[in-house]
N, C-alpha and C positions, 0 to 999 in steps of 0.2 A: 546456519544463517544463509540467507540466498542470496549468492553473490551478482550485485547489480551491472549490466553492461558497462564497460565505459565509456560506451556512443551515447548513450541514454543520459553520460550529465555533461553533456560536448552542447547547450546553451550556452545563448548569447550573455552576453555581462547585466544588461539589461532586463531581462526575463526574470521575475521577482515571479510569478503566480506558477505552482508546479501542473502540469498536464495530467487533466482529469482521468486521460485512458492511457495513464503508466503507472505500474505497478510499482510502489515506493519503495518496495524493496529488493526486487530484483531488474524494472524498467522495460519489464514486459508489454505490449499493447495489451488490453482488456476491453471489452466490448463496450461496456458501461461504466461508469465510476460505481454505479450500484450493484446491481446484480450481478454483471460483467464482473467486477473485482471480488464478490464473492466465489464467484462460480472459478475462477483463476485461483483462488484461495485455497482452495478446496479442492482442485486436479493439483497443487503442485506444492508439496510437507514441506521444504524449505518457506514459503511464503506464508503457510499457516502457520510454523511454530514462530513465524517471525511478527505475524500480525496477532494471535495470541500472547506473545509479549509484549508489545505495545498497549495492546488493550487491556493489560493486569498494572502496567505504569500508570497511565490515563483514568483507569476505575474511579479512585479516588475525585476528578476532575468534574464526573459527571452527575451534577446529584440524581440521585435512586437507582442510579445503574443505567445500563443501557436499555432501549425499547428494542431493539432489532436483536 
């Protein structure tokens, strides 16, 4: 599991919307929220087996599966 900075959940009390170019599981920047977070995905096995599990939780969530 990829363990998240703890500057990266050091938000304000107010801040409800999480930031599109950090990486949810570990609070790395990422270029993009799209590609960018694949491409982060993808150079670094803790945040793929962690976004691989998320998406085998979620599966069910999405009817016909994912497009991407």
């Amino acid at each position: 599991m990829a363990t998240k900075d703890a500057s990266a959940d050091a938000r304000e009390s107010g801040e409800s919307e999480p930031d599109p170019h950090e990486c949810p599981f570990c609070g790395a920047y990422v270029a993009s929220p799209g590609k960018g977070f694949m491409l982060h995905v993808e150079q670094n096995p803790e945040c793929d087996a962690d976004f691989e599990t998320w998406r085998d939780r979620v599966a069910d969530d999405v009817p016909r599966g994912w497009s991407g």
